[in-house]
Every structure is written in structure tokens, then in C-alpha cells.
C-alpha positions as CSV (number, residue, x, y, z in Angstrom):
1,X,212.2,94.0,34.3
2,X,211.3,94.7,38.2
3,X,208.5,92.8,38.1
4,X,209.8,90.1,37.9
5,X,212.2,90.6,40.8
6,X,209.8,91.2,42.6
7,X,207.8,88.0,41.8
8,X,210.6,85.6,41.9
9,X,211.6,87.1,45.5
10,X,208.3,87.1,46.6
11,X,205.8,84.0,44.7
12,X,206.7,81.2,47.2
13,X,206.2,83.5,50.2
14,X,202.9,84.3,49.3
15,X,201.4,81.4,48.2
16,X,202.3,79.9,51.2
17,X,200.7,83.2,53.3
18,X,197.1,82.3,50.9
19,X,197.6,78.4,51.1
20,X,197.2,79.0,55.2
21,X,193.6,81.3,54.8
22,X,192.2,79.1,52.1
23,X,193.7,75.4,52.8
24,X,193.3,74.2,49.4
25,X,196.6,74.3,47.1
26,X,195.0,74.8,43.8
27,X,193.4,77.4,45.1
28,X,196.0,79.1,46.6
29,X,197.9,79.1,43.2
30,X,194.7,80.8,41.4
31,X,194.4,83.4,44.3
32,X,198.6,83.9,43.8
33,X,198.6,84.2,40.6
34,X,195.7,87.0,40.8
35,X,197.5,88.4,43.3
36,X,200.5,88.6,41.0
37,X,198.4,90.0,37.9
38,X,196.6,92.5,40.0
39,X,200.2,93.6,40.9
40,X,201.7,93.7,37.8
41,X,198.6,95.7,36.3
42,X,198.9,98.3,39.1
43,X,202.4,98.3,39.7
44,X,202.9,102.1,38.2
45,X,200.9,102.4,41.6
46,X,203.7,101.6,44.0
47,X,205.2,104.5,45.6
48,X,207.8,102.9,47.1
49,X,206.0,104.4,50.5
50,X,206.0,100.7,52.1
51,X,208.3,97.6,50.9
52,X,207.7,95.8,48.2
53,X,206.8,93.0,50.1
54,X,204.4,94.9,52.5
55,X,202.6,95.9,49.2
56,X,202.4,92.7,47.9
57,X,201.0,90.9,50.8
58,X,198.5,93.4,51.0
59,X,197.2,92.7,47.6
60,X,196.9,88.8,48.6
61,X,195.2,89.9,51.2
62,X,192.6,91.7,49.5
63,X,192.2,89.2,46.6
64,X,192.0,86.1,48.7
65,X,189.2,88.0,50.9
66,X,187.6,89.3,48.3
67,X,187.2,85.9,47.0
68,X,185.6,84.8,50.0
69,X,183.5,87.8,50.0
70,X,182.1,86.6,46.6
71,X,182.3,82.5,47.0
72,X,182.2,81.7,51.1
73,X,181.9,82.2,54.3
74,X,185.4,83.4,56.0
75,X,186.4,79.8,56.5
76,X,188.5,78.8,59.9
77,X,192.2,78.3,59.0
78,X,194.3,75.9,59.1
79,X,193.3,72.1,58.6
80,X,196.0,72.2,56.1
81,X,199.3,70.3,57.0
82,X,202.6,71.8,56.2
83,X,205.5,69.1,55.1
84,X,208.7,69.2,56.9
85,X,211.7,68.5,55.2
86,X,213.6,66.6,58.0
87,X,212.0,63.2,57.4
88,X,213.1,62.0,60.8
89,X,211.0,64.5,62.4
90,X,208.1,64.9,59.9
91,X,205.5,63.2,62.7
92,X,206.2,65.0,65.2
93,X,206.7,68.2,63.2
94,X,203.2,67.9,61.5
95,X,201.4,66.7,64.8
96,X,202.8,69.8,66.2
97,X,201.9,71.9,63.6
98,X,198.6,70.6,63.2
99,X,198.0,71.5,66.7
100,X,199.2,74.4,66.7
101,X,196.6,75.2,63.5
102,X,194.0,73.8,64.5
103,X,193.9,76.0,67.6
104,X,194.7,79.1,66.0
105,X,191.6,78.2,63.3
106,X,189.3,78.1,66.8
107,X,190.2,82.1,66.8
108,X,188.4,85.1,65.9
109,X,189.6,85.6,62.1
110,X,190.8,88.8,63.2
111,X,193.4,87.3,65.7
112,X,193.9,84.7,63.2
113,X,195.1,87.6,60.3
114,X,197.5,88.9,63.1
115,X,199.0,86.0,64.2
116,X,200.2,84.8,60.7
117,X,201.1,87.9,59.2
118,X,203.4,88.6,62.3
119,X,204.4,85.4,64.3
120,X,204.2,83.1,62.0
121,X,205.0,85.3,58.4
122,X,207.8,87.6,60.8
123,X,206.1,90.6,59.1
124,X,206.7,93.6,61.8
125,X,203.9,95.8,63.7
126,X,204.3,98.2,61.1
127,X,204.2,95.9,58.3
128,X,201.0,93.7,59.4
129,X,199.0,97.2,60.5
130,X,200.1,98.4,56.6
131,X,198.6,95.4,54.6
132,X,195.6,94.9,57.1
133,X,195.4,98.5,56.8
134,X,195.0,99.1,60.9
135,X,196.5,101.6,62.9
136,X,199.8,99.5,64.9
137,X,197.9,100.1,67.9
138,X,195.2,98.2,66.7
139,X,197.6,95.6,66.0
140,X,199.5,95.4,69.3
141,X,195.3,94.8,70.6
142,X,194.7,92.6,68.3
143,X,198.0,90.4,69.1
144,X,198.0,90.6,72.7
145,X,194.1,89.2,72.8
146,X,194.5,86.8,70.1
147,X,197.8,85.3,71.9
148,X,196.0,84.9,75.0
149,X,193.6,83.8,73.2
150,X,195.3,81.0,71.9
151,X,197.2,80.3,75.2
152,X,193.8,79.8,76.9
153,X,192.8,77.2,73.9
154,X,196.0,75.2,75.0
155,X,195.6,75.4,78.7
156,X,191.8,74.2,78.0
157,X,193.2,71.5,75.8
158,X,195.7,70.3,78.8
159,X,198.7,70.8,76.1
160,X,200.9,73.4,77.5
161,X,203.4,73.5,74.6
162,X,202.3,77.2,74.1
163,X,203.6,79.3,77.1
């Protein structure tokens, strides 16, 4: 069946996109696994006008804020650490990375959307305008603001690693 192509080349991708918005892991796997029915259910839906995996994110996108549309505020992102598998470098790795989250969570959610769907997911222009349903210019705005953005956080900070 294609469906399940399509999940097994796409589940771990995913929950790791919702485990960045919503920082709690159990959750992440409820909101994947909606995401996942929600697909399956409407998959006589897919034109095959987008990929596969443009469509898909767009569906986690709408369930997981949906979910906060019904339970919370939009939380901030990112006070979640991400393990490394190099366990020489896991200290540094994670300090980075929790730097690097925690001053992308300081952004408007809108940069924040942008700059995981495309720097940090490597979903195109294209792509991120088609599941955040924006036009690409939009995008491009959004990107270019939310960078600077996040370069002036760092500056402020005194930690220049972002240049």
C-alpha cells in the first residue's frame, strides 16, 4: 500500500518537525500519529500537485496548531534538547543547540515557523510557503526579518556564533 511508503519515509521526519513546536515527546507522538490518520483518511485527497512530503508537513502543521488553538496559548519553542549521537561531542553539541533554541523561541512564532521549516527542516521557499500556505514572497519577508532577528538576539547576548 502507498500509505505506508509514505509513512515509513516520512514518521521520523515529522515527529521530529512537531517534537520542536510542542517540546513534549508524548505529545509529539499523539499529534504524529493524528497527523498520520488525518492523512491516511484524506489521502484520496492528494493530487500529487505538491510532494508528498510538502503535503504531509502541512497536515502536522495544521493538527499541531490546531491543538493549540483548542488546549494553549502558541507556546515559545524550543526548551527541548535534541541528543547527539557523537558522545564525545554531546556537551558541546547540546549547549550549542540549546542556544541556538532558546534564541529562536525569543522570536515572533511566525519567524519561528520559517526558520524550522526551511533552515533547520531544508524544506525549500516553495515548499515552506506551500504548507504554511503563504505566498514565497511572504516567505522570503518572513526569513529575512526573522534571521536578522535572531542575529540581533545573538549580538545582544555577546555570542557571535550566528553570523
Amino acid at each position: 500500500m502507498i500509505f505506508e511508503e509514505w509513512y515509513e519515509e516520512n514518521v521520523d521526519s515529522i515527529y521530529k518537525y512537531i517534537v520542536l513546536i510542542v517540546k513534549d515527546a508524548s505529545l509529539a507522538e499523539d499529534l504524529t500519529q493524528e497527523t498520520f490518520l488525518k492523512a491516511y483518511l484524506k489521502q484520496h485527497q492528494f493530487k500529487g500537485n505538491s510532494e508528498i512530503k510538502t503535503w504531509l508537513y502541512r497536515i502536522a502543521y495544521s493538527t499541531t496548531m490546531n491543538h493549540f488553538r483548542k488546549k494553549h496559548p502558541i507556546p515559545t519553542l524550543f526548551n527541548f534538547v535534541i541528543p547527539t549521537k557523537n558522545t564525545e561531542a554531546i556537551f558541546i553539541e547540546q549547549e550549542d543547540l540549546k542556544e541556538l533554541f532558546l534564541a529562536i523561541s525569543k522570536l515572533k512564532m511566525t519567524y519561528q515557523q520559517v526558520i524550522i521549516l526551511n533552515k533547520i527542516q531544508q524544506f525549500s521557499i516553495k515548499e515552506t510557503a506551500s504548507i504554511l500556505r503563504y505566498s514565497e514572497g511572504k516567505v522570503k519577508m518572513l526569513l529575512s526579518r526573522g534571521l536578522k532577528a535572531l542575529q540581533k538576539i545573538y549580538v545582544e547576548s555577546g555570542d557571535y556564533l550566528y553570523e
